[in-house]
Chimera marker file (.cmm) of the C-alpha trace (Angstrom):
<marker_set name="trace">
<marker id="1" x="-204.037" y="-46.340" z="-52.665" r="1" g="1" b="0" radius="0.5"/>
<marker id="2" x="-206.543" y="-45.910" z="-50.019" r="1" g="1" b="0" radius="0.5"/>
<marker id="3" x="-209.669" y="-48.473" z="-49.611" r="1" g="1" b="0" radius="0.5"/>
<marker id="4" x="-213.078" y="-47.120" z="-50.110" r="1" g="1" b="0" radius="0.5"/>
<marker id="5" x="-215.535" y="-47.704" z="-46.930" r="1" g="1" b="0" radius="0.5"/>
<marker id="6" x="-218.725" y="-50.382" z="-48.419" r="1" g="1" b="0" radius="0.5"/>
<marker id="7" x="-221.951" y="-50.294" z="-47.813" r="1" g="1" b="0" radius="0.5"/>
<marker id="8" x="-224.621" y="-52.022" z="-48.257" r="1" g="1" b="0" radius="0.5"/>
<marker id="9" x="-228.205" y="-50.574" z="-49.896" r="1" g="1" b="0" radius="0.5"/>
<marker id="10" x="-231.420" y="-52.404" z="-49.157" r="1" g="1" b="0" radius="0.5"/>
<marker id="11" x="-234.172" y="-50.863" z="-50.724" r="1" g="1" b="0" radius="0.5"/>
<marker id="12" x="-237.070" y="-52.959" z="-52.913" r="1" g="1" b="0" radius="0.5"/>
<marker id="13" x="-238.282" y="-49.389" z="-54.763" r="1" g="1" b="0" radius="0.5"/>
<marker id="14" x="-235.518" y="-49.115" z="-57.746" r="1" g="1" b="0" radius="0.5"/>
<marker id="15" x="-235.142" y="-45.332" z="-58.054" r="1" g="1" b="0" radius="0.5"/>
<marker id="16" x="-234.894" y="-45.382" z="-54.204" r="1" g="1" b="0" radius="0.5"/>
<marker id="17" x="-231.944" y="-47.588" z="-54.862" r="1" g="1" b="0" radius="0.5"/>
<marker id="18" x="-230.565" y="-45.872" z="-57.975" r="1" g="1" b="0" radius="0.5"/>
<marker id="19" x="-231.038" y="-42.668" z="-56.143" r="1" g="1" b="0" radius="0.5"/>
<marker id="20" x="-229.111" y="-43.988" z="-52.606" r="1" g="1" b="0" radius="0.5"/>
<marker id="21" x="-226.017" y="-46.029" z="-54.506" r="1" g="1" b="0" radius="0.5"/>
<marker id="22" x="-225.340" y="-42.209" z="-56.791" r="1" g="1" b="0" radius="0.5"/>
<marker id="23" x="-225.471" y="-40.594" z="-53.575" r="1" g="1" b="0" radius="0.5"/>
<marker id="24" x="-222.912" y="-42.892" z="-51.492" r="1" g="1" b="0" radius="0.5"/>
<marker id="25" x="-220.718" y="-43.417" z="-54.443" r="1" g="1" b="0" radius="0.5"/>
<marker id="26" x="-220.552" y="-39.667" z="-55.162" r="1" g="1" b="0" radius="0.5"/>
<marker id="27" x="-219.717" y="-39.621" z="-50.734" r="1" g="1" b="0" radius="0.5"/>
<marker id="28" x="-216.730" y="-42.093" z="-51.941" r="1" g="1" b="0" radius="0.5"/>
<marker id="29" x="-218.324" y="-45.285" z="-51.033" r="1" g="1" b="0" radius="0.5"/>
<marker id="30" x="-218.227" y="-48.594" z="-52.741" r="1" g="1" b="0" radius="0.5"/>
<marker id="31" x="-222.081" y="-49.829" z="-52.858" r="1" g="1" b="0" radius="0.5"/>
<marker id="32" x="-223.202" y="-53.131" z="-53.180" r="1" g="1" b="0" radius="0.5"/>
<marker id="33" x="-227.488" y="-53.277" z="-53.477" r="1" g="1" b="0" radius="0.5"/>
<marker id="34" x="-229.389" y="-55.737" z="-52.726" r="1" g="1" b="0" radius="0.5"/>
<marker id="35" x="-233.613" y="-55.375" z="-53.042" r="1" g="1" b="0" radius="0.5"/>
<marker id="36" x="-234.850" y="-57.497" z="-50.165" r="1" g="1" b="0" radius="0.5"/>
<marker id="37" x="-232.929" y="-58.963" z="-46.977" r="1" g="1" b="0" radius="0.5"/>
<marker id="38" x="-232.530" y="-62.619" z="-48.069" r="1" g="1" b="0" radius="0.5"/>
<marker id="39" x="-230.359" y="-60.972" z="-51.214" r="1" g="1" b="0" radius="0.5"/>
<marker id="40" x="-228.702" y="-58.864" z="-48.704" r="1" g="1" b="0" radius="0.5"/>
<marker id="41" x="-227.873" y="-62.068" z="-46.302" r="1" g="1" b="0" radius="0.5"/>
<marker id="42" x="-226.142" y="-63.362" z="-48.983" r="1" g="1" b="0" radius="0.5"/>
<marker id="43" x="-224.066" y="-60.011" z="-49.816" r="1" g="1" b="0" radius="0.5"/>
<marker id="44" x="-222.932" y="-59.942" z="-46.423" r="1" g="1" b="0" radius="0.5"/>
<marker id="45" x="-221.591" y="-63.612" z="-46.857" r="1" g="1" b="0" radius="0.5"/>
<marker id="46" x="-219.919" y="-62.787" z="-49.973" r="1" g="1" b="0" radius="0.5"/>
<marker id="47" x="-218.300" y="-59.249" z="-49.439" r="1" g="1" b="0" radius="0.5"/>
<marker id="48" x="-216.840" y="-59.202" z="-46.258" r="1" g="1" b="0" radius="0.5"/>
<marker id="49" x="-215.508" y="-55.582" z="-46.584" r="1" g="1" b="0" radius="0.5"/>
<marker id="50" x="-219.120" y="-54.522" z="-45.988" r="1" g="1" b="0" radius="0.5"/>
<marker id="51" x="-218.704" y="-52.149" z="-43.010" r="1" g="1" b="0" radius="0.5"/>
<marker id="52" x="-222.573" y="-50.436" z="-42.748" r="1" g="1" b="0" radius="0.5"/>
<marker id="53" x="-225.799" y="-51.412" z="-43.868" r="1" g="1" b="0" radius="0.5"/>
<marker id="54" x="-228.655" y="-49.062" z="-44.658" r="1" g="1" b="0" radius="0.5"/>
<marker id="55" x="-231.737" y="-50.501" z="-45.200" r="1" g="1" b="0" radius="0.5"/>
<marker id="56" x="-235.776" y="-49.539" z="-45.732" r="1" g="1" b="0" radius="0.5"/>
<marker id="57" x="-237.712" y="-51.228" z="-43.172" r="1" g="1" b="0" radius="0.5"/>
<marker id="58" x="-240.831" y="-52.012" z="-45.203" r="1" g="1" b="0" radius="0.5"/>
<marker id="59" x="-240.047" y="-54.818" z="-47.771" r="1" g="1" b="0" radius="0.5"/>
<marker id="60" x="-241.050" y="-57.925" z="-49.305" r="1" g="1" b="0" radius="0.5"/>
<marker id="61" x="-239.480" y="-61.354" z="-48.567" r="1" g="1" b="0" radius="0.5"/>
<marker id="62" x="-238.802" y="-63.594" z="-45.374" r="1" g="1" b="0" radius="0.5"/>
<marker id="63" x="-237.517" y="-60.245" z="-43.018" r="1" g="1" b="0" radius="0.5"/>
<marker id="64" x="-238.457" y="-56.915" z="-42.320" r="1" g="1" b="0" radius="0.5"/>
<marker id="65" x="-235.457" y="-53.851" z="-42.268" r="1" g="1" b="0" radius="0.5"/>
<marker id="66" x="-235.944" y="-53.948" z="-38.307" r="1" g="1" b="0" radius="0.5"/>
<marker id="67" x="-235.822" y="-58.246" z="-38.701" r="1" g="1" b="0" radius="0.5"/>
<marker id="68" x="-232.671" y="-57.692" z="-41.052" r="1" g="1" b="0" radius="0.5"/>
<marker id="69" x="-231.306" y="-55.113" z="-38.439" r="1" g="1" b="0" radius="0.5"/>
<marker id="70" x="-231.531" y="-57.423" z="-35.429" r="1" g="1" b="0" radius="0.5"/>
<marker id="71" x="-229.921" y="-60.460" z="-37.516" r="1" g="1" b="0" radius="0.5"/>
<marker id="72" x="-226.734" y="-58.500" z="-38.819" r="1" g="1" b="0" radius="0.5"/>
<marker id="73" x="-225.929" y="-57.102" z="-35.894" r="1" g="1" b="0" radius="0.5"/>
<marker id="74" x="-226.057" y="-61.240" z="-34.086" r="1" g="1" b="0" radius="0.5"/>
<marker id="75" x="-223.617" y="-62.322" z="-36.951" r="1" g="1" b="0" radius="0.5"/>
<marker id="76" x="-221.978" y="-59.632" z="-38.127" r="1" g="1" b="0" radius="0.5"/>
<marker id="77" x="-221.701" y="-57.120" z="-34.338" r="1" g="1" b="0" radius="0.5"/>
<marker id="78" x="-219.150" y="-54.715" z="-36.325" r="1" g="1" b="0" radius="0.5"/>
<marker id="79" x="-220.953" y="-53.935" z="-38.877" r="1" g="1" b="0" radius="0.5"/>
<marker id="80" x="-223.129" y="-50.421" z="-38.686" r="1" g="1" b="0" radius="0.5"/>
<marker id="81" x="-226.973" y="-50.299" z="-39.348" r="1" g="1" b="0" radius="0.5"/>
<marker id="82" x="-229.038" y="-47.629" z="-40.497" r="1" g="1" b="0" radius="0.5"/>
<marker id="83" x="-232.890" y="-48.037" z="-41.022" r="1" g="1" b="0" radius="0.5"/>
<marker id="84" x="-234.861" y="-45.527" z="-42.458" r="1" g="1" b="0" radius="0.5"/>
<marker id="85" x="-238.795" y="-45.328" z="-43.828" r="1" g="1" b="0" radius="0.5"/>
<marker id="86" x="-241.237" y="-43.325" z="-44.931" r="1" g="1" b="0" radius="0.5"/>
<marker id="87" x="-244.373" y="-45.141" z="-44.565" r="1" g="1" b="0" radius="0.5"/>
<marker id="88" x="-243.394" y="-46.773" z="-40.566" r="1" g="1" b="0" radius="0.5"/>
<marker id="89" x="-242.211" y="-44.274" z="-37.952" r="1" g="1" b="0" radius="0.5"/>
<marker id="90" x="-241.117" y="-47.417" z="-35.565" r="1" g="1" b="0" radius="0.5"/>
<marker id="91" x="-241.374" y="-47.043" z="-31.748" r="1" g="1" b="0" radius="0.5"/>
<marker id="92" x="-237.917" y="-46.808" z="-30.511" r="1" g="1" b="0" radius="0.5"/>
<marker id="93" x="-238.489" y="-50.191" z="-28.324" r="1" g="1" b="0" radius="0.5"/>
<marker id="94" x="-238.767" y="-51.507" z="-31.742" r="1" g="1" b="0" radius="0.5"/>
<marker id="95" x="-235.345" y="-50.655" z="-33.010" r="1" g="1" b="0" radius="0.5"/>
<marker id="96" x="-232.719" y="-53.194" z="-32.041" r="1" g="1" b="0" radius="0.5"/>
<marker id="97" x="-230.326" y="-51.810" z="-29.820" r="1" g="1" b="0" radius="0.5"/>
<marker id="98" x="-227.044" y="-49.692" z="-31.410" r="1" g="1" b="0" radius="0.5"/>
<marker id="99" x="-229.641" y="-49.432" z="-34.934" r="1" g="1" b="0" radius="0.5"/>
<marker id="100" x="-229.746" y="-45.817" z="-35.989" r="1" g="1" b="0" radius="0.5"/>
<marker id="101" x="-233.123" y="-44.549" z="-37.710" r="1" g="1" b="0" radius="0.5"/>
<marker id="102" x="-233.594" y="-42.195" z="-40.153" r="1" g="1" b="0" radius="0.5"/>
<marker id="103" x="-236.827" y="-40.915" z="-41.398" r="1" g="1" b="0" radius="0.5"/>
<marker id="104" x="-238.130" y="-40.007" z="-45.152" r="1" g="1" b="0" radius="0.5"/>
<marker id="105" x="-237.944" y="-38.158" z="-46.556" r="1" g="1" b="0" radius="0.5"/>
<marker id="106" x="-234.484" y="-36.507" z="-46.464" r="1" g="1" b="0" radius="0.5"/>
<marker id="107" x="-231.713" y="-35.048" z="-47.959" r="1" g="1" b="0" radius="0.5"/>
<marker id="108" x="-228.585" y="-36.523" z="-49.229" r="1" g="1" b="0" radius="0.5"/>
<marker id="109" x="-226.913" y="-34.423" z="-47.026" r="1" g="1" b="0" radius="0.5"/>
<marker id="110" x="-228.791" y="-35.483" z="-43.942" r="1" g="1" b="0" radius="0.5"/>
<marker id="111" x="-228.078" y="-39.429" z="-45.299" r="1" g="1" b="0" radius="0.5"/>
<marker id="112" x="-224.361" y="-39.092" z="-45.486" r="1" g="1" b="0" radius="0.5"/>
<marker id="113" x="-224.077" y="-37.411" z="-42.016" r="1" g="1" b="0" radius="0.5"/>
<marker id="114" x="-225.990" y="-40.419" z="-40.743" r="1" g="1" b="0" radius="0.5"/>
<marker id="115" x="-223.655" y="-42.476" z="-42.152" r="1" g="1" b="0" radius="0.5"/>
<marker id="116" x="-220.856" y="-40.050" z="-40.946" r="1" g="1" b="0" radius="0.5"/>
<marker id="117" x="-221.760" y="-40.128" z="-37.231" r="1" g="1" b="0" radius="0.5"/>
<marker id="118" x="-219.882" y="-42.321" z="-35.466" r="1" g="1" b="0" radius="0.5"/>
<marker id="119" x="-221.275" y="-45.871" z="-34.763" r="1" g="1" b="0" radius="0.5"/>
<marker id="120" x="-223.699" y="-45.867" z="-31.687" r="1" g="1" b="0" radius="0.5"/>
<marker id="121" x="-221.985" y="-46.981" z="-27.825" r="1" g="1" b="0" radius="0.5"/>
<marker id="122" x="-223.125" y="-50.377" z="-26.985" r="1" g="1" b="0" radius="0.5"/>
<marker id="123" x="-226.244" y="-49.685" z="-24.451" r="1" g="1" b="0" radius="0.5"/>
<marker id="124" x="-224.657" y="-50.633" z="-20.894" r="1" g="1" b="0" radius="0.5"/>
<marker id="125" x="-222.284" y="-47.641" z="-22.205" r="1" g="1" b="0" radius="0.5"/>
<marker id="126" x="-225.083" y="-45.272" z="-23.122" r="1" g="1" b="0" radius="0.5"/>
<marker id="127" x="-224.545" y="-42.058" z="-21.647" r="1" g="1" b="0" radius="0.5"/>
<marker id="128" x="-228.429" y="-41.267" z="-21.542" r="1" g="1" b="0" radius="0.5"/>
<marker id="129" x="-230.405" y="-38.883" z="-23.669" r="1" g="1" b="0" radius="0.5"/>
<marker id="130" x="-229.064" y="-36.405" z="-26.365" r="1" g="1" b="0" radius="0.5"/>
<marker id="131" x="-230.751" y="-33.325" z="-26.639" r="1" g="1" b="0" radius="0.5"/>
<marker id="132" x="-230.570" y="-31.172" z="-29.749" r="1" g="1" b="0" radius="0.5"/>
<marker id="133" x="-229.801" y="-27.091" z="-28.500" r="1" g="1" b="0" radius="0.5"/>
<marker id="134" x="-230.547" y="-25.909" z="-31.802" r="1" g="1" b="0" radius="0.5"/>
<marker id="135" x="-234.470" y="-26.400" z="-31.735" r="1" g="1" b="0" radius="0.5"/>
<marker id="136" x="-233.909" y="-29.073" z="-34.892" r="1" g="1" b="0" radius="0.5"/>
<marker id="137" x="-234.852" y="-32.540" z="-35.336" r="1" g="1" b="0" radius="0.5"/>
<marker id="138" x="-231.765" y="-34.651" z="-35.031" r="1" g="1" b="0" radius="0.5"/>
<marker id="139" x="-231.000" y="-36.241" z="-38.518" r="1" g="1" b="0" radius="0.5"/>
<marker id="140" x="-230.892" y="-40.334" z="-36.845" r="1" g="1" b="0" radius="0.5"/>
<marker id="141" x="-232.137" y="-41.476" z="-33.581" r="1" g="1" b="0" radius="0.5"/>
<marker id="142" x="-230.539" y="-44.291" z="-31.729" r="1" g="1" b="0" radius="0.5"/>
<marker id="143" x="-231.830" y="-46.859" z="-29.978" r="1" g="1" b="0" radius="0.5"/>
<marker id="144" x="-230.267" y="-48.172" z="-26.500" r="1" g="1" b="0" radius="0.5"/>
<marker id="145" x="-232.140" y="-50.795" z="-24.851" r="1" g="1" b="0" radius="0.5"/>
<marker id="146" x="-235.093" y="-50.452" z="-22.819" r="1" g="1" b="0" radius="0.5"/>
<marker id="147" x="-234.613" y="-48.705" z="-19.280" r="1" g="1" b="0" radius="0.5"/>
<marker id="148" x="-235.964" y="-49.969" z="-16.069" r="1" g="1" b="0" radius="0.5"/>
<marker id="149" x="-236.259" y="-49.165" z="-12.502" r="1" g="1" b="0" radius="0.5"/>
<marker id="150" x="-236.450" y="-51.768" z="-10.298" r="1" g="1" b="0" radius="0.5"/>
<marker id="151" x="-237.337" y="-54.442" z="-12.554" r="1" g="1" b="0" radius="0.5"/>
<marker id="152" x="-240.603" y="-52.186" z="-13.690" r="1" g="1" b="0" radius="0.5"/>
<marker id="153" x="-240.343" y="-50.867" z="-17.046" r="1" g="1" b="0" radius="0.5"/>
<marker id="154" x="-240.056" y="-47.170" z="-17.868" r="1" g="1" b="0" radius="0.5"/>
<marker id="155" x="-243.045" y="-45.656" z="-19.519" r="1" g="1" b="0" radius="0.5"/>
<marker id="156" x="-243.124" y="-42.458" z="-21.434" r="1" g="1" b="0" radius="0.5"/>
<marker id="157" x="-245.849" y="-39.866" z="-21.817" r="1" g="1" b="0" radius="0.5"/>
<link id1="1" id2="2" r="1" g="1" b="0" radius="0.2"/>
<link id1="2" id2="3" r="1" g="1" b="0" radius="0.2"/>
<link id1="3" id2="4" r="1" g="1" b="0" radius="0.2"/>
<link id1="4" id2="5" r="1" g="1" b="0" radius="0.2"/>
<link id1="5" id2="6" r="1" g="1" b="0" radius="0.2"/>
<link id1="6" id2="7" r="1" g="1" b="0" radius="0.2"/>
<link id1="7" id2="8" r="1" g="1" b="0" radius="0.2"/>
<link id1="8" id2="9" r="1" g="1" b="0" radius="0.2"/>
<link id1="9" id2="10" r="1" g="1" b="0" radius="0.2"/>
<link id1="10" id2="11" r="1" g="1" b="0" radius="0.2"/>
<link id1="11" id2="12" r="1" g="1" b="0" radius="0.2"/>
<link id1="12" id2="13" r="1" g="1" b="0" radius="0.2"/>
<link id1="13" id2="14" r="1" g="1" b="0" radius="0.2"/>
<link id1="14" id2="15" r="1" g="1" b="0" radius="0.2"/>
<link id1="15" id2="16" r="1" g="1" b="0" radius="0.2"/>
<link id1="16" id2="17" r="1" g="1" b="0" radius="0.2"/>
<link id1="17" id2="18" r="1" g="1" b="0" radius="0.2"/>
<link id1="18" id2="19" r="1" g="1" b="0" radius="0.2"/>
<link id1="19" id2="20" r="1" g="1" b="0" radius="0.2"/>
<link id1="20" id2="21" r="1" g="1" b="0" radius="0.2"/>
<link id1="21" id2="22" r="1" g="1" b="0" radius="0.2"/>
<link id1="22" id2="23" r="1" g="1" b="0" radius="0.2"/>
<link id1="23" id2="24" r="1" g="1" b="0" radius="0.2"/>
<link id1="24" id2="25" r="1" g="1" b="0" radius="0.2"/>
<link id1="25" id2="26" r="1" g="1" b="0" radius="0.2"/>
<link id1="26" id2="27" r="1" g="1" b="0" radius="0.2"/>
<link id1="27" id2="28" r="1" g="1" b="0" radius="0.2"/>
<link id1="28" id2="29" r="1" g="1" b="0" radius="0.2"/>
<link id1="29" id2="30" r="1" g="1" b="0" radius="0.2"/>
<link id1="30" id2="31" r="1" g="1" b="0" radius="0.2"/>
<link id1="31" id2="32" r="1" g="1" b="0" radius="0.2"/>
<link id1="32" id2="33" r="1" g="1" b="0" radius="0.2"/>
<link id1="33" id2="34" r="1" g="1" b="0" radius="0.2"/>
<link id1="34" id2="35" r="1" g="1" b="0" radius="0.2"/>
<link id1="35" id2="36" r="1" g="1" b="0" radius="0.2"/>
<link id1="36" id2="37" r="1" g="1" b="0" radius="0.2"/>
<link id1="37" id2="38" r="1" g="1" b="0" radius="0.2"/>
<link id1="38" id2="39" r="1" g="1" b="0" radius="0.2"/>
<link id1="39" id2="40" r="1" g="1" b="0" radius="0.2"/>
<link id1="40" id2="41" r="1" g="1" b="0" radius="0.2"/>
<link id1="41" id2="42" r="1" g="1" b="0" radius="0.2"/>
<link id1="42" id2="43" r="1" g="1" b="0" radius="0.2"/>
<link id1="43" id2="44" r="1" g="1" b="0" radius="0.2"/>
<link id1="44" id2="45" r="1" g="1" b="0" radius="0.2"/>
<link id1="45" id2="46" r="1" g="1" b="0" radius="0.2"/>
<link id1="46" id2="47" r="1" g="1" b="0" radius="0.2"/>
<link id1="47" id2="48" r="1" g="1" b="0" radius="0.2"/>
<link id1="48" id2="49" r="1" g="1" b="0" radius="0.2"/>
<link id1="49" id2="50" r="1" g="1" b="0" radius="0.2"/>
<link id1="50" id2="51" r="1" g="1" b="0" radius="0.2"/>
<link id1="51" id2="52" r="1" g="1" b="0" radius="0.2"/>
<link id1="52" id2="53" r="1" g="1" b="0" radius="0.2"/>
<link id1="53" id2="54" r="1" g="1" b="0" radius="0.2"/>
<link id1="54" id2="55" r="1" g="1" b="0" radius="0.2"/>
<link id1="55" id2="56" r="1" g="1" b="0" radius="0.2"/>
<link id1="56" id2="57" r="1" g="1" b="0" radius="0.2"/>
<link id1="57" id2="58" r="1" g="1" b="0" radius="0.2"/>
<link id1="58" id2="59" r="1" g="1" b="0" radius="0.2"/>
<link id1="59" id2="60" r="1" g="1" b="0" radius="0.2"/>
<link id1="60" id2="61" r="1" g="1" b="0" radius="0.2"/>
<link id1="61" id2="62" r="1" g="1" b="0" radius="0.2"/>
<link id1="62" id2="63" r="1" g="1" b="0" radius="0.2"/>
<link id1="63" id2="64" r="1" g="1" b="0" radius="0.2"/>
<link id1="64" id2="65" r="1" g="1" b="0" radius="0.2"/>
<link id1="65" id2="66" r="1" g="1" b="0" radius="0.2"/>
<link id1="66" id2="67" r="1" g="1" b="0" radius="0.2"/>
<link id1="67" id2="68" r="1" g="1" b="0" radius="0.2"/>
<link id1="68" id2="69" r="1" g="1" b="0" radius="0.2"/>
<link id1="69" id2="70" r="1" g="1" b="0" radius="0.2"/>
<link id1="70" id2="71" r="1" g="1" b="0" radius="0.2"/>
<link id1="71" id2="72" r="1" g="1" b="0" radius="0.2"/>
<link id1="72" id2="73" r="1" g="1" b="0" radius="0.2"/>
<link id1="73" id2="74" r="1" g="1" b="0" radius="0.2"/>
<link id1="74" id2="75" r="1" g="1" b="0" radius="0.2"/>
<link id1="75" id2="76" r="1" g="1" b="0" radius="0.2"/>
<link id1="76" id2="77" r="1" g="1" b="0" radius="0.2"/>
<link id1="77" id2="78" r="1" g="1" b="0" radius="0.2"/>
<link id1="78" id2="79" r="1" g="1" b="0" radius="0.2"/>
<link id1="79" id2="80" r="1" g="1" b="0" radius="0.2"/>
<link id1="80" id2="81" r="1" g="1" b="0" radius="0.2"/>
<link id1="81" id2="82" r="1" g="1" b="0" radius="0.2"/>
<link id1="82" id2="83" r="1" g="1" b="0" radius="0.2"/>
<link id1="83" id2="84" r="1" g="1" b="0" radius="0.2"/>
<link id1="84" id2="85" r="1" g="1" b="0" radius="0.2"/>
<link id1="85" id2="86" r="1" g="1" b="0" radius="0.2"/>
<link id1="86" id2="87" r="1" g="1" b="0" radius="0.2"/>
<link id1="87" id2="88" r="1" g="1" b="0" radius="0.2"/>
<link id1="88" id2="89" r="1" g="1" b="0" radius="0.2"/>
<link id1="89" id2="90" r="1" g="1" b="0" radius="0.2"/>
<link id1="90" id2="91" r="1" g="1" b="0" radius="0.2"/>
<link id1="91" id2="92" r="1" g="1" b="0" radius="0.2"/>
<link id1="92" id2="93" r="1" g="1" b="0" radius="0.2"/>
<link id1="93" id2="94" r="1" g="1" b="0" radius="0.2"/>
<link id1="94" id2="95" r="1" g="1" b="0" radius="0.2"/>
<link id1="95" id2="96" r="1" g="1" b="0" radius="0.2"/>
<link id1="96" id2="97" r="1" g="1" b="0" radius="0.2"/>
<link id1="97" id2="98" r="1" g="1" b="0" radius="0.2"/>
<link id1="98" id2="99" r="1" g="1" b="0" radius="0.2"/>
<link id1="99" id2="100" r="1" g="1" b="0" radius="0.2"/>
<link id1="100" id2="101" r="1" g="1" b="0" radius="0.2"/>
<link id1="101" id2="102" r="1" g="1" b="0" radius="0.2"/>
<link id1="102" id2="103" r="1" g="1" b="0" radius="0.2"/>
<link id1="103" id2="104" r="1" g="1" b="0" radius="0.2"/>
<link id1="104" id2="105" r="1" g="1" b="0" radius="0.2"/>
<link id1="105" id2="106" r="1" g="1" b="0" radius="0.2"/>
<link id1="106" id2="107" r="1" g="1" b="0" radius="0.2"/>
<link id1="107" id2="108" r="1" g="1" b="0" radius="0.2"/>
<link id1="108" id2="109" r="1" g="1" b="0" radius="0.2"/>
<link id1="109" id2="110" r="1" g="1" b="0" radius="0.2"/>
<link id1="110" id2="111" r="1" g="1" b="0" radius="0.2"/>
<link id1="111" id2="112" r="1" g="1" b="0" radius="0.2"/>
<link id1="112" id2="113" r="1" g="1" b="0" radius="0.2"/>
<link id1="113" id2="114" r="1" g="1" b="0" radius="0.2"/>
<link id1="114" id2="115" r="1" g="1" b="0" radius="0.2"/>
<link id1="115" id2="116" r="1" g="1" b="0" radius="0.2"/>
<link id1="116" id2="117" r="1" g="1" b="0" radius="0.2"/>
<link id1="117" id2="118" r="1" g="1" b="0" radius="0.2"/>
<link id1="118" id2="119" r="1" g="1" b="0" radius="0.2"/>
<link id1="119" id2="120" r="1" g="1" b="0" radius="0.2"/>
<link id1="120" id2="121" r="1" g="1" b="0" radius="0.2"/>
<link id1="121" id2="122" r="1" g="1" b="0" radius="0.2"/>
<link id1="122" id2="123" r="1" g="1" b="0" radius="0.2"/>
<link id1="123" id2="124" r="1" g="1" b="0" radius="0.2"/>
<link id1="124" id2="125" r="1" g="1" b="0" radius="0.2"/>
<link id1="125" id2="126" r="1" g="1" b="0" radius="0.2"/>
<link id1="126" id2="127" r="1" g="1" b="0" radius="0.2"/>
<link id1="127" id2="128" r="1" g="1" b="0" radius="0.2"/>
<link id1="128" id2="129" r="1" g="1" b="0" radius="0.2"/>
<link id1="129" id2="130" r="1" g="1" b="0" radius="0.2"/>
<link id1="130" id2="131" r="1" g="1" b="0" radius="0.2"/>
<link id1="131" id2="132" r="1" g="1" b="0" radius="0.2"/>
<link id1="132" id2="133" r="1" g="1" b="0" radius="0.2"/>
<link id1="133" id2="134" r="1" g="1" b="0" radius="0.2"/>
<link id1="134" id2="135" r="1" g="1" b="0" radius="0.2"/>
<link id1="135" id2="136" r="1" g="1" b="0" radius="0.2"/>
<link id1="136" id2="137" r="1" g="1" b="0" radius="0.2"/>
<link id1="137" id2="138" r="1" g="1" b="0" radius="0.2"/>
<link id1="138" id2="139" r="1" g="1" b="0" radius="0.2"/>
<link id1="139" id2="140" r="1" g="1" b="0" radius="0.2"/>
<link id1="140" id2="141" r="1" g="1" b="0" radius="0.2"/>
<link id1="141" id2="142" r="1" g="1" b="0" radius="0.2"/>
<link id1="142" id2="143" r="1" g="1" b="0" radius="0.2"/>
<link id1="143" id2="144" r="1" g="1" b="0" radius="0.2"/>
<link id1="144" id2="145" r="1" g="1" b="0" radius="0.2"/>
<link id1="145" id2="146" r="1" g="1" b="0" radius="0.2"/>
<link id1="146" id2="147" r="1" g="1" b="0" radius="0.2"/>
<link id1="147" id2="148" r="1" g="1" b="0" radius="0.2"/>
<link id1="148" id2="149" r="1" g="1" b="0" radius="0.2"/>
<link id1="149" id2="150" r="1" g="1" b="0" radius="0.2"/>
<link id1="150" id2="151" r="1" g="1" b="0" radius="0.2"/>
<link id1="151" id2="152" r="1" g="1" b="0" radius="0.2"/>
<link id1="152" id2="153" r="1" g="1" b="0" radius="0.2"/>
<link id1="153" id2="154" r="1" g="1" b="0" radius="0.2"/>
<link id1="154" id2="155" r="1" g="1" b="0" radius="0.2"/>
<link id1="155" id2="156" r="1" g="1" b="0" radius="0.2"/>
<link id1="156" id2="157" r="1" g="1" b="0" radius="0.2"/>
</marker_set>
């Protein structure tokens, strides 16, 4: 008998929820929900087999998704995070370091490969910048931590 992969839905809109737990369970996930990150603090505690996270950023309660993010990955390092929202389009430099994000709206398809992609390198591995030969947007972005040259921080255009 093989052992499903779990993850972990945080989303505070219930057909967001419904609509995320059909599509990971139909992927051949076991789902655990949760609709704000003080209920999903606690489903980390109680289901260890929780391997990947995948929360909305914009919620009610004590944390933001990108709060949440940061937290999870400072007790819990092995487990995966993916953020996504529709209403925030986060700076990068806002994005804890390893986080993926995904935008809304998208496709099932496009959330399962997310969740497909192997976990991000730690940022003193980071290999530098991806770029996409097909002309399309890449389906998650990663954040590495911030670059700097001689102590000055890196601006972009």
């Amino acid at each position: 008998m093989t052992t499903r992969p779990m993850i972990l839905v945080v989303e505070d809109q219930p057909l967001l929820l419904l609509h995320c737990r059909l599509a990971f369970e139909d992927a051949g996930y076991d789902v655990i929900q949760a609709d704000d990150a003080d209920t999903a603090l606690e489903a980390l505690s109680r289901y260890p087999g929780i391997r990947t996270v995948f929360t909305d950023i914009a919620m009610p309660g004590s944390l933001n998704g990108l709060d949440l993010a940061a937290l999870i990955q400072a007790r819990w390092p092995d487990i995966s995070v993916l953020v996504t929202s529709g209403a925030v389009s986060p700076p990068l430099s806002t994005i804890p370091p390893g986080v993926r994000f995904l935008p809304k709206p998208y496709t099932v398809r496009q959330l399962i490969d997310a969740l497909a992609s192997p976990p991000p390198r730690a940022p003193a591995q980071a290999a530098g910048p991806v770029h996409d030969c097909t002309g399309s947007q890449p389906a998650a972005v990663t954040a590495t931590a911030p670059v700097s040259l001689a102590g000055a921080p890196t601006r972009y255009p």
